[in-house]
Kinemage of the C-alpha trace (Angstrom):
@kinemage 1
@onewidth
@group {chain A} dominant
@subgroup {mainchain}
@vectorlist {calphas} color= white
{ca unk a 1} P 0.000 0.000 0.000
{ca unk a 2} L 1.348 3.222 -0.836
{ca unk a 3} L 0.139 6.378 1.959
{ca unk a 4} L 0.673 10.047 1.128
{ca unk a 5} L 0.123 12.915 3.000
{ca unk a 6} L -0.881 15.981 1.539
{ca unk a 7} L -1.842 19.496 3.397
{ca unk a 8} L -5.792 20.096 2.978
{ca unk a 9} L -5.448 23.934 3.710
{ca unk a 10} L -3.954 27.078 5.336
{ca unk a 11} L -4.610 25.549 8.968
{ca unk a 12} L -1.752 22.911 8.180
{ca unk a 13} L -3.465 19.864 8.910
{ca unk a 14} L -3.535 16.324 7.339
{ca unk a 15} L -4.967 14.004 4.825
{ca unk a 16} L -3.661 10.362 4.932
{ca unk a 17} L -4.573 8.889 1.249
{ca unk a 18} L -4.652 5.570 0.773
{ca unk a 19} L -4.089 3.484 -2.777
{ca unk a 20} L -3.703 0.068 -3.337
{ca unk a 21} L -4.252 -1.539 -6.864
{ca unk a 22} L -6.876 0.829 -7.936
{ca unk a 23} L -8.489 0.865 -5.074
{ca unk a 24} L -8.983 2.710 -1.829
{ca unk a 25} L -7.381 1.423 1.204
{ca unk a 26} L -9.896 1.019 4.147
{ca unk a 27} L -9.257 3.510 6.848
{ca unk a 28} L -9.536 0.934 9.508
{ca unk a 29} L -6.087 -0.670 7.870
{ca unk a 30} L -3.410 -0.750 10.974
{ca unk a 31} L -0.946 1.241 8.321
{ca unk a 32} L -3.272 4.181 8.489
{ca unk a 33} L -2.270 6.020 11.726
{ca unk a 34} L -3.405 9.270 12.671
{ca unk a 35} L -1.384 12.338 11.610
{ca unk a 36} L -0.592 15.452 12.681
{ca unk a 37} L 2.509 16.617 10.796
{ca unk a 38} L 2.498 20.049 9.361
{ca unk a 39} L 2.928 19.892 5.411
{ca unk a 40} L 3.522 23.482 3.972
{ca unk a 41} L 1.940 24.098 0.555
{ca unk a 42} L 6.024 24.592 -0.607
{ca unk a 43} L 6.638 20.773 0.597
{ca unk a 44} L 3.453 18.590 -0.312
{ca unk a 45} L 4.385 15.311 -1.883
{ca unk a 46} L 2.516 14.323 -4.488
{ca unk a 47} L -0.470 11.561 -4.636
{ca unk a 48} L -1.463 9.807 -7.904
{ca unk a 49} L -5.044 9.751 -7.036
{ca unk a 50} L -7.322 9.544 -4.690
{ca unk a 51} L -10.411 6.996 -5.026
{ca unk a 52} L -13.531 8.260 -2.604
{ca unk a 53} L -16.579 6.011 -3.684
{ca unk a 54} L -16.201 4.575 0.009
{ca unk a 55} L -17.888 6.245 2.475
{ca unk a 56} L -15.388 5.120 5.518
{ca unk a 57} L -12.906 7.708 3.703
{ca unk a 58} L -14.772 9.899 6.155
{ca unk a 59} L -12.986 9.079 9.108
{ca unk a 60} L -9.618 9.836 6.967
{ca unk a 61} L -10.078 13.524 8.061
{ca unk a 62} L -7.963 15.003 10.718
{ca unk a 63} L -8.456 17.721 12.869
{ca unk a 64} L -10.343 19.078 9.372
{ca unk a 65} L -12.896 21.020 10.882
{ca unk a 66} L -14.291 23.040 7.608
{ca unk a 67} L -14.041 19.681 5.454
{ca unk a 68} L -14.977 16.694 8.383
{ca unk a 69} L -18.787 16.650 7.558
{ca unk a 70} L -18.272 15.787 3.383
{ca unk a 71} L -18.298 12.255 2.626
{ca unk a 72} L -15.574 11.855 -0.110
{ca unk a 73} L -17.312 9.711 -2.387
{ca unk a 74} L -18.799 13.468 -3.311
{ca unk a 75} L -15.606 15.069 -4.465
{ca unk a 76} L -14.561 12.459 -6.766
{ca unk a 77} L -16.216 9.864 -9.093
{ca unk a 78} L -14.644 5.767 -9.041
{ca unk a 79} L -12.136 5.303 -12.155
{ca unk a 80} L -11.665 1.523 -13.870
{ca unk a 81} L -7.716 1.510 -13.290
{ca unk a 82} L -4.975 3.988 -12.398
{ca unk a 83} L -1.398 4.348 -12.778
{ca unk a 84} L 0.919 5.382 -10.418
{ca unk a 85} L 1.654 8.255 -11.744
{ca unk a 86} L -0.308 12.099 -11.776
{ca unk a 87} L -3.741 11.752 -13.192
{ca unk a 88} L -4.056 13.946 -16.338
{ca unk a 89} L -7.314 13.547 -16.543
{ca unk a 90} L -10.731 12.210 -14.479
{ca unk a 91} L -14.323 12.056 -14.979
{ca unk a 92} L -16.403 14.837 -15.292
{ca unk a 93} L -17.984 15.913 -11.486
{ca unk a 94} L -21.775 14.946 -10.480
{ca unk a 95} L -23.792 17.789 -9.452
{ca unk a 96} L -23.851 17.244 -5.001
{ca unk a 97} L -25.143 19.450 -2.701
{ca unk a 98} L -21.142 18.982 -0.931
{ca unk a 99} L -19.692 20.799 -3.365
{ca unk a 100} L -19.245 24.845 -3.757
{ca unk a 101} L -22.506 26.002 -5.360
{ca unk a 102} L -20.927 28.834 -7.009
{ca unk a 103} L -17.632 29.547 -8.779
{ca unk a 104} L -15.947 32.000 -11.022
{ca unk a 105} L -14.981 30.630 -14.674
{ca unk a 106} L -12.917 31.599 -17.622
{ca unk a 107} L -12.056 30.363 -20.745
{ca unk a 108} L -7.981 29.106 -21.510
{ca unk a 109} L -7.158 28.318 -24.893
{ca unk a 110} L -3.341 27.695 -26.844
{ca unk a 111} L -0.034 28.605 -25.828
{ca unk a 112} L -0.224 32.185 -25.895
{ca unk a 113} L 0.148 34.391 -23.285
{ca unk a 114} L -3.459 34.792 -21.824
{ca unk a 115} L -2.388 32.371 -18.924
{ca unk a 116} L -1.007 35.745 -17.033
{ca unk a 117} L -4.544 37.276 -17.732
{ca unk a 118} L -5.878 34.513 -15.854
{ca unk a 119} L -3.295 34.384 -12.939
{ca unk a 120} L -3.971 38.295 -13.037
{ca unk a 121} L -7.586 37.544 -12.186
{ca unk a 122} L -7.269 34.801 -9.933
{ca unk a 123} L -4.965 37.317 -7.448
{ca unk a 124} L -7.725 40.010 -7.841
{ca unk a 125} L -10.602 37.635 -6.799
{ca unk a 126} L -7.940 36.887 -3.828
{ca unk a 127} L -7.263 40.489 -3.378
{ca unk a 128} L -10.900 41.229 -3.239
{ca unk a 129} L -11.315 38.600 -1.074
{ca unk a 130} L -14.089 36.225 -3.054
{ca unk a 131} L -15.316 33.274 -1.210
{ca unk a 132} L -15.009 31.392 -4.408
{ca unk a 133} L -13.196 29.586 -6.429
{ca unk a 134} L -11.618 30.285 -10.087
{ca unk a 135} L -12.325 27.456 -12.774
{ca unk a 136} L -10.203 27.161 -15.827
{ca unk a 137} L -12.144 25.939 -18.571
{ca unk a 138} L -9.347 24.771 -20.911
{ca unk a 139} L -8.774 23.617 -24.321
{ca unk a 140} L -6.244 20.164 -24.620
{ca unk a 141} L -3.586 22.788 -26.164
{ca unk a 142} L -2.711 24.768 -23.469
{ca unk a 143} L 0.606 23.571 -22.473
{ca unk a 144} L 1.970 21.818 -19.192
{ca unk a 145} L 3.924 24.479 -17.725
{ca unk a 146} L 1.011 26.984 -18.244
{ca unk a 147} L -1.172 24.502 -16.064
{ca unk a 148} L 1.357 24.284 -13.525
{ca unk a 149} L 1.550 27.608 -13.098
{ca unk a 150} L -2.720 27.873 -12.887
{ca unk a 151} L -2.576 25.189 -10.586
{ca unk a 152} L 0.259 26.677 -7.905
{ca unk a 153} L -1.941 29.715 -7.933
{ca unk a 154} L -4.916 28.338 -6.884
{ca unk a 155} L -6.929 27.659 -9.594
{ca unk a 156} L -9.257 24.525 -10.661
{ca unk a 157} L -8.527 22.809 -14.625
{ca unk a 158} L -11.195 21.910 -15.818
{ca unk a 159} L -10.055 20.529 -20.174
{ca unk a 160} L -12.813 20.993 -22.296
{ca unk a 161} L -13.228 19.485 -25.751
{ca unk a 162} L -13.556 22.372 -28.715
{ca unk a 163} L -16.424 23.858 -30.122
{ca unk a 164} L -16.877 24.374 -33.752
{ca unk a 165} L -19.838 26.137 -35.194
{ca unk a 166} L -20.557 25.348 -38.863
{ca unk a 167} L -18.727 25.571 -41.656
{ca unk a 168} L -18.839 29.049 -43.602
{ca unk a 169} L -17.372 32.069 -45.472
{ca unk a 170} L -18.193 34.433 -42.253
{ca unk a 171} L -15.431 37.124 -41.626
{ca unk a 172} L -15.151 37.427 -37.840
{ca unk a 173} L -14.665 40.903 -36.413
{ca unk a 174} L -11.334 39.156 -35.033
{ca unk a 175} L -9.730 35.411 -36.625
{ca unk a 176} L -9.368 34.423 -32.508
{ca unk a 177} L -13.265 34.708 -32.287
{ca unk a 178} L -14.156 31.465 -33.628
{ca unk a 179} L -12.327 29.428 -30.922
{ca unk a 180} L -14.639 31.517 -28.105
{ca unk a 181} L -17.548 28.992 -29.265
{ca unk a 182} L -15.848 26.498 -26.737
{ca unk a 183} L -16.766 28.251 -23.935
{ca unk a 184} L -20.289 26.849 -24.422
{ca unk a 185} L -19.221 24.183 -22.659
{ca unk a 186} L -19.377 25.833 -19.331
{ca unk a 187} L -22.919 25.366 -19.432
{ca unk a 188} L -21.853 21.307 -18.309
{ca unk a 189} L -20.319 22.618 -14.939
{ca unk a 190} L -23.484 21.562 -13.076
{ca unk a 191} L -21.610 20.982 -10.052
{ca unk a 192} L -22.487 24.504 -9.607
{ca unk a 193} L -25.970 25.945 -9.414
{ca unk a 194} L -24.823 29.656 -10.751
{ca unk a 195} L -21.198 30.670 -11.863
{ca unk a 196} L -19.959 33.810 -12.876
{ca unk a 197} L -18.177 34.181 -15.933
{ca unk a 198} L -15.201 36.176 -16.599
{ca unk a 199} L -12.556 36.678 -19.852
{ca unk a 200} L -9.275 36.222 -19.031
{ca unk a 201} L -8.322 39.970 -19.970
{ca unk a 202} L -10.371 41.211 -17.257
{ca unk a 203} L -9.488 42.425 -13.899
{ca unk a 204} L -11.637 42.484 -10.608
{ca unk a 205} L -10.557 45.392 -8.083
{ca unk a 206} L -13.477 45.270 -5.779
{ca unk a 207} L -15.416 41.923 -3.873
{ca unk a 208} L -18.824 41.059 -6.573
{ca unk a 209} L -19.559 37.917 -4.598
{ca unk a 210} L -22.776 39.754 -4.698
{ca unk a 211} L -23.728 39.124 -7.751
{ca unk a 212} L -24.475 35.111 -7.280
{ca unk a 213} L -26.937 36.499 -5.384
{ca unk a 214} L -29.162 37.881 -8.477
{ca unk a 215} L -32.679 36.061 -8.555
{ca unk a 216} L -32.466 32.836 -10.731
{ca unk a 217} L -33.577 32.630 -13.956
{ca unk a 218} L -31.938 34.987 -15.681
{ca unk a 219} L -28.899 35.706 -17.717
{ca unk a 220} L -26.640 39.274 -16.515
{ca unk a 221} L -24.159 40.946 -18.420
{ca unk a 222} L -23.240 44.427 -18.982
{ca unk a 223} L -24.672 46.244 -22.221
{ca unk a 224} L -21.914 46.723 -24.989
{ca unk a 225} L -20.862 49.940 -27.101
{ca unk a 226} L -21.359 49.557 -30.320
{ca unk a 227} L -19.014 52.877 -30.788
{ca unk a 228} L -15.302 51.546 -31.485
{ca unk a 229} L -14.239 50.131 -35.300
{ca unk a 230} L -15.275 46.480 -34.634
{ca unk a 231} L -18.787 47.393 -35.035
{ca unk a 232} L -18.125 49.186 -38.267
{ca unk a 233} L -20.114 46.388 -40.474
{ca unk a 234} L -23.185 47.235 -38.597
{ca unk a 235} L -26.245 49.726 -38.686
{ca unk a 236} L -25.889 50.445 -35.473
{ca unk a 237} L -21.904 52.292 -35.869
{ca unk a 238} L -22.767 53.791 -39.486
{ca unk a 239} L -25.745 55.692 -38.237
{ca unk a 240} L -23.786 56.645 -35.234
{ca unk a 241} L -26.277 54.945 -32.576
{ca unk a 242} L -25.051 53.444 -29.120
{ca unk a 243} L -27.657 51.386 -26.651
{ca unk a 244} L -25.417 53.242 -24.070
{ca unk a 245} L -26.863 56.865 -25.168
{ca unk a 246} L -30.007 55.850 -26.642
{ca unk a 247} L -30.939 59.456 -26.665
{ca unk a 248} L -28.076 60.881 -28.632
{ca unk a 249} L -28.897 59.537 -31.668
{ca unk a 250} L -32.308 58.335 -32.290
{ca unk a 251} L -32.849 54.944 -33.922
{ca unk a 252} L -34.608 56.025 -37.138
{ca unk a 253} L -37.998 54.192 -37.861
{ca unk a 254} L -37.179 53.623 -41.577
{ca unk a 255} L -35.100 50.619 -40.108
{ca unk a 256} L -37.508 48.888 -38.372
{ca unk a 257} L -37.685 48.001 -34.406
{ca unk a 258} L -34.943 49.148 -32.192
{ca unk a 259} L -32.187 46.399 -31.641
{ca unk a 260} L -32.833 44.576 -28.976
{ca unk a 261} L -30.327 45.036 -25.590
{ca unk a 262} L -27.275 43.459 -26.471
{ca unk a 263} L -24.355 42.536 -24.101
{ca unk a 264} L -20.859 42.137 -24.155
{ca unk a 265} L -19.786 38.749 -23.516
{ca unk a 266} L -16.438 39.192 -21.335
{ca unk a 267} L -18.350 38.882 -17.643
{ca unk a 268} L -21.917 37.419 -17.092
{ca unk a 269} L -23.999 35.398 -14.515
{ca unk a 270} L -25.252 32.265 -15.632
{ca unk a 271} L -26.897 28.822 -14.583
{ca unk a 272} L -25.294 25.757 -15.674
{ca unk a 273} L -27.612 23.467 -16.954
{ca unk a 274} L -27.049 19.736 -19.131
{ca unk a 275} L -30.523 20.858 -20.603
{ca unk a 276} L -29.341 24.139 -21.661
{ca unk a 277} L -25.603 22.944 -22.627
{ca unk a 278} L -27.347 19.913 -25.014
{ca unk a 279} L -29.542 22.978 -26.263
{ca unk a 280} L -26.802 25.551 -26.946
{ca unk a 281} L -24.714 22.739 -29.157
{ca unk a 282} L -27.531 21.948 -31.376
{ca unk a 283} L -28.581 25.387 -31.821
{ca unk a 284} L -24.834 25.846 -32.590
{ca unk a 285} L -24.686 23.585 -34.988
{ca unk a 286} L -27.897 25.101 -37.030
{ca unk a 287} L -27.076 28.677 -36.281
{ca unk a 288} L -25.190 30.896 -39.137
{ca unk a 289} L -21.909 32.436 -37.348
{ca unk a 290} L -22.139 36.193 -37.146
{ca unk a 291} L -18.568 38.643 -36.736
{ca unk a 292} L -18.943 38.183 -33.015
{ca unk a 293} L -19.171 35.193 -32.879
{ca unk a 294} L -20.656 33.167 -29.716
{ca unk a 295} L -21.118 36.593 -28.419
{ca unk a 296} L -23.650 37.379 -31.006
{ca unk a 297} L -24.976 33.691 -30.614
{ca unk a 298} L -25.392 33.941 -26.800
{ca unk a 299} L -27.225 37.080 -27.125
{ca unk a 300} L -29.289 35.708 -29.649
{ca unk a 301} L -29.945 32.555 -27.412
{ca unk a 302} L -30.664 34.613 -24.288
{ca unk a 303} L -32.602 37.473 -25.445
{ca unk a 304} L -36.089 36.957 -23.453
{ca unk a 305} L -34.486 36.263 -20.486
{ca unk a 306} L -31.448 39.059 -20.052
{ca unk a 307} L -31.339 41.112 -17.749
{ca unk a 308} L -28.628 44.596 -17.442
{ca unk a 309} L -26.332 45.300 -14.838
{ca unk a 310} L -24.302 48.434 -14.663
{ca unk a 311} L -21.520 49.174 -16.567
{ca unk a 312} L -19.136 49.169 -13.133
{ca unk a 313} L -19.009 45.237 -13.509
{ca unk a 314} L -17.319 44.886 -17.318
{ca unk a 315} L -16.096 48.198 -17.771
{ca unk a 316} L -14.773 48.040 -21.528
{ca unk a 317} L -12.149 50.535 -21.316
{ca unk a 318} L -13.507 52.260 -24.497
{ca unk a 319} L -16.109 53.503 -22.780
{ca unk a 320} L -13.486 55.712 -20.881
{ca unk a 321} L -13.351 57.777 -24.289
{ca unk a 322} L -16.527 56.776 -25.777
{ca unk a 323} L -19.429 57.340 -22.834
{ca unk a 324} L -17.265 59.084 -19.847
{ca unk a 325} L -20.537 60.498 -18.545
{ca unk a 326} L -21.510 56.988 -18.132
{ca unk a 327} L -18.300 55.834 -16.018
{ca unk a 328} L -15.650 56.727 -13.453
{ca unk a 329} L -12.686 54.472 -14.034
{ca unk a 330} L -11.305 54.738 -10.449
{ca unk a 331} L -14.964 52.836 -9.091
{ca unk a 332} L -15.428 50.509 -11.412
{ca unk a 333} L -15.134 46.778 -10.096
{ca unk a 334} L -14.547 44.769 -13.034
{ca unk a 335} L -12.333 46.001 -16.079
{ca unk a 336} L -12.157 44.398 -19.037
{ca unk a 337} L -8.586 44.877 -21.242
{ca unk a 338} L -10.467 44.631 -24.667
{ca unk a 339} L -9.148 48.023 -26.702
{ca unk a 340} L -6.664 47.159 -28.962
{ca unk a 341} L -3.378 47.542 -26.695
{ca unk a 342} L -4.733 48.080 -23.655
{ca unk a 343} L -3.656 44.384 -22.088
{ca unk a 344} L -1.723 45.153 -19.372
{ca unk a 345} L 1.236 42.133 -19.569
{ca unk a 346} L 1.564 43.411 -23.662
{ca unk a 347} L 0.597 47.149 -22.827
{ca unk a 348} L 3.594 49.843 -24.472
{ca unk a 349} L 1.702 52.845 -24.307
{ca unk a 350} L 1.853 53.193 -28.336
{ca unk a 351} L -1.696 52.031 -29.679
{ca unk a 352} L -3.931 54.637 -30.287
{ca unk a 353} L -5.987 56.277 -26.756
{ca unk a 354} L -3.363 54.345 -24.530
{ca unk a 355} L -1.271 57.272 -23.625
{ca unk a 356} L -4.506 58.294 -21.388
{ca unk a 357} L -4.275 58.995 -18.021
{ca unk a 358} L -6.804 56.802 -16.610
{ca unk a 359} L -5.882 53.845 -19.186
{ca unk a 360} L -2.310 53.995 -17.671
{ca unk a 361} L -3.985 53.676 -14.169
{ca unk a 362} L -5.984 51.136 -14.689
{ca unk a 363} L -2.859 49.136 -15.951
{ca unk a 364} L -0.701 50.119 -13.557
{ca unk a 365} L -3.450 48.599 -10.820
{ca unk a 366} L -3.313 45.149 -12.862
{ca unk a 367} L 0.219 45.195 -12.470
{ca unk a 368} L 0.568 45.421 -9.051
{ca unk a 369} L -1.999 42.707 -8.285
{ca unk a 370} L 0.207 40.620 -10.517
{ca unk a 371} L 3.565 41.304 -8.747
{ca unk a 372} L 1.783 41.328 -5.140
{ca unk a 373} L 3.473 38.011 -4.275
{ca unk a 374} L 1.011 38.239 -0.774
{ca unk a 375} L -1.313 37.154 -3.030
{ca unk a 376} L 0.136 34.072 -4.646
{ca unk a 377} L -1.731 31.265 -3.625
{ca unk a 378} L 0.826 29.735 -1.070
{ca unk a 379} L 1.365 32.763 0.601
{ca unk a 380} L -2.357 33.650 1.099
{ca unk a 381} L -3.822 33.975 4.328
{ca unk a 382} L -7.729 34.169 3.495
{ca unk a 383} L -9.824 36.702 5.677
{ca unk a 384} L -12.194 35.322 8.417
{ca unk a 385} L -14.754 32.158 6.987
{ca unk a 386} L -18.350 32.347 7.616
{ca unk a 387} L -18.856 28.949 9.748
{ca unk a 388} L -21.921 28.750 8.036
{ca unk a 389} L -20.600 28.943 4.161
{ca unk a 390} L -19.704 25.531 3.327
{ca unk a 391} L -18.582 26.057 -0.063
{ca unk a 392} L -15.876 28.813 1.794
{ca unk a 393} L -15.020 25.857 4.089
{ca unk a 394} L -14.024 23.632 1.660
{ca unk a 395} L -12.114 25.526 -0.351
{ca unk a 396} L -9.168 24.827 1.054
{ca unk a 397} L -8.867 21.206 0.521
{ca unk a 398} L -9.959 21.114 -3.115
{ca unk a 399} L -7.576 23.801 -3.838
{ca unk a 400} L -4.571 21.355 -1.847
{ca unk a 401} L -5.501 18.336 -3.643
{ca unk a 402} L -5.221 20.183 -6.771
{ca unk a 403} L -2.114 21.743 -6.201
{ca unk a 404} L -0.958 18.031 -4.734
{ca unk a 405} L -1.661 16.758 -8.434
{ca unk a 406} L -4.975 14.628 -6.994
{ca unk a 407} L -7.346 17.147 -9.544
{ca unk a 408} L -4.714 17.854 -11.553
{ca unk a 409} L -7.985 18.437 -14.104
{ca unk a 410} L -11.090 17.559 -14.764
{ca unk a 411} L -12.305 16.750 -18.544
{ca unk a 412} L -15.671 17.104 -19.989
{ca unk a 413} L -17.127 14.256 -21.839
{ca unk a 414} L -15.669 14.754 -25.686
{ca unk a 415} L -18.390 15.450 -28.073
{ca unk a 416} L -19.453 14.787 -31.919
């Protein structure tokens, strides 16, 4: 039999893991002995997996006060064989009332340099002191080092398979758009009741935990600007109009009904849901690609039921020059890095609007989340729990077991 140990959060105390030929060892075993050494998050060894069908993997917990009431055979699902190596890949989560009900998610594809976008945001959800977790939703090409990284900052894999929508001549506003279709797959996370999507060019500088607390039903994003040279092919720029100064210019009545309220598809509140997620790939599939892409597709999809929030939780940093009356730059609590050069880890200052004041603020405040090494997830000392939150509670041991190599990540079913 081989035991591990592996830290299962900040208070230091211990998990003894048993595995024996693809199976778990029983707790009562006279090898398992109770533990109290202190494992650091710089020293935990690493386990090849971790099998929790059996309920007696209760009693493995020690001293584990925020995790002792979750029977195991809720984190992880029973797997045919194993090797003795770390797992690469498991099967997908069932929906449990253990787990965290909500999470933040973004979207990981390639071997580009978005990976700092996404340990950018997972220190500003840490800095604004979320009681959630960050999910990666990645594509099979993002490399290993760029999960390693993800993974000693905190953050949960989750591979996803691609999404392709059909075949066609359509010129997307950007080339990059098309591969955005994968993040459909988020709808599968059902583990979750309601997650909170975020790009991984966005920044949060202020606690929107909030915002899972929106009634259900509904779909919330912020309302785009239809203002800046991407939007050039439509009516909507060559008229001059903008759904964020309706007033300004009037939508003539020669062109029918006004557009309907159409959002920007960097941050929203959603419900996973397999009904929805089976729905949204065969609607896909049918559905003629438009320039923005899944953006245009998921606000075609969820026109009747969504709903606006304010502009303070995706500020588009366009808006800074387009709408000012509409925003103040030093209060908004989510910023998005869409404008062409405005992403802080490639920002020069050179691109047209970026020598702005405010625009060199706002990267300047990404920055120094980034280099804030109190934030890296082993140095993080996480503010007073709510004894009550349970998803808060266990936290903590997910995140170890993931940084341990037990969820190294978790794949969605591949699909036609």
């Amino acid at each position: 039999m081989d035991t591990k140990r592996v830290s299962v959060g900040p208070t230091g105390n211990t998990l003894v893991v048993a595995v024996m030929n693809g199976r778990a060892g029983s707790p009562r075993s006279k090898n398992l002995k109770r533990k109290n050494t202190h494992l650091s998050s710089n020293n935990l060894q690493k386990v090849s997996f971790v099998f929790c069908q059996s309920k007696h993997f209760h009693s493995l917990f020690f001293n584990t006060h925020f995790i002792s009431s979750l029977p195991l055979r809720t984190l992880f699902t029973m797997a045919p064989d194993i090797t003795p190596t770390t797992i690469t890949k498991t099967t997908s989560l069932s929906k449990t009332p253990s787990l965290p009900k909500r999470a933040y998610v973004t979207f990981l594809a390639g071997d580009g340099d978005y990976w700092k976008g996404v340990v950018g945001l997972v220190k500003g959800l840490r800095k604004a002191k979320s009681k959630y977790p960050l999910l990666v939703a990645m594509l099979p090409d993002v490399p290993e080092e760029h999960r390693k990284i993800l993974i000693e900052q905190g953050c949960i894999l989750r591979e996803i398979e691609p999404v392709y929508p059909p075949e066609n001549q359509t010129q997307f506003a950007m080339a990059y758009y098309v591969i955005n279709y994968s993040k459909l797959r988020i709808w599968e996370f059902v583990e979750y009741s309601k997650m909170i999507y975020l790009d991984g060019d966005i920044q949060v500088f202020d606690n929107i935990d909030h915002l899972f607390d929106l009634p259900d039903g509904y779909f919330y994003a912020v309302m785009d600007c239809f203002c800046e040279k991407t939007w050039s092919h439509t009516p909507q720029f060559k008229i001059g109009y903008c759904q964020q100064c309706p007033d300004k210019v009037k939508w003539p009545a020669e062109l029918g009904p006004k557009p309907a309220l159409y959002f920007n598809a960097g941050m929203f509140v959603f419900e996973p849901s397999l009904s929805t997620y089976h729905d949204l790939l065969e609607t896909v599939q049918i559905t003629t690609p438009t320039s923005f892409a899944e953006q245009d597709f998921l606000n075609m999809y969820f026109r009747d039921i969504y709903r606006p929030i304010p502009p303070i939780y995706n500020l588009v940093v366009a808006m800074l020059w387009r709408h000012p009356e509409n925003v103040e730059a030093d209060k908004a609590k989510v910023v998005h890095y869409c404008a062409a050069g405005s992403k802080p880890w490639r920002f020069t200052g050179k691109e047209e609007n970026m020598q702005r004041e405010d625009i060199k603020m706002l990267v300047q405040k990404w920055w120094d989340i980034f280099n804030d090494e109190s934030l890296d997830y082993k140095n993080y000392v996480p503010p007073d729990e709510d004894a009550e939150d349970e998803a808060a509670r266990a936290q903590p041991f997910l995140m170890a077991l993931s940084e341990a190599g037990v969820v190294y990540y978790v794949a969605a079913p591949s699909a036609a």
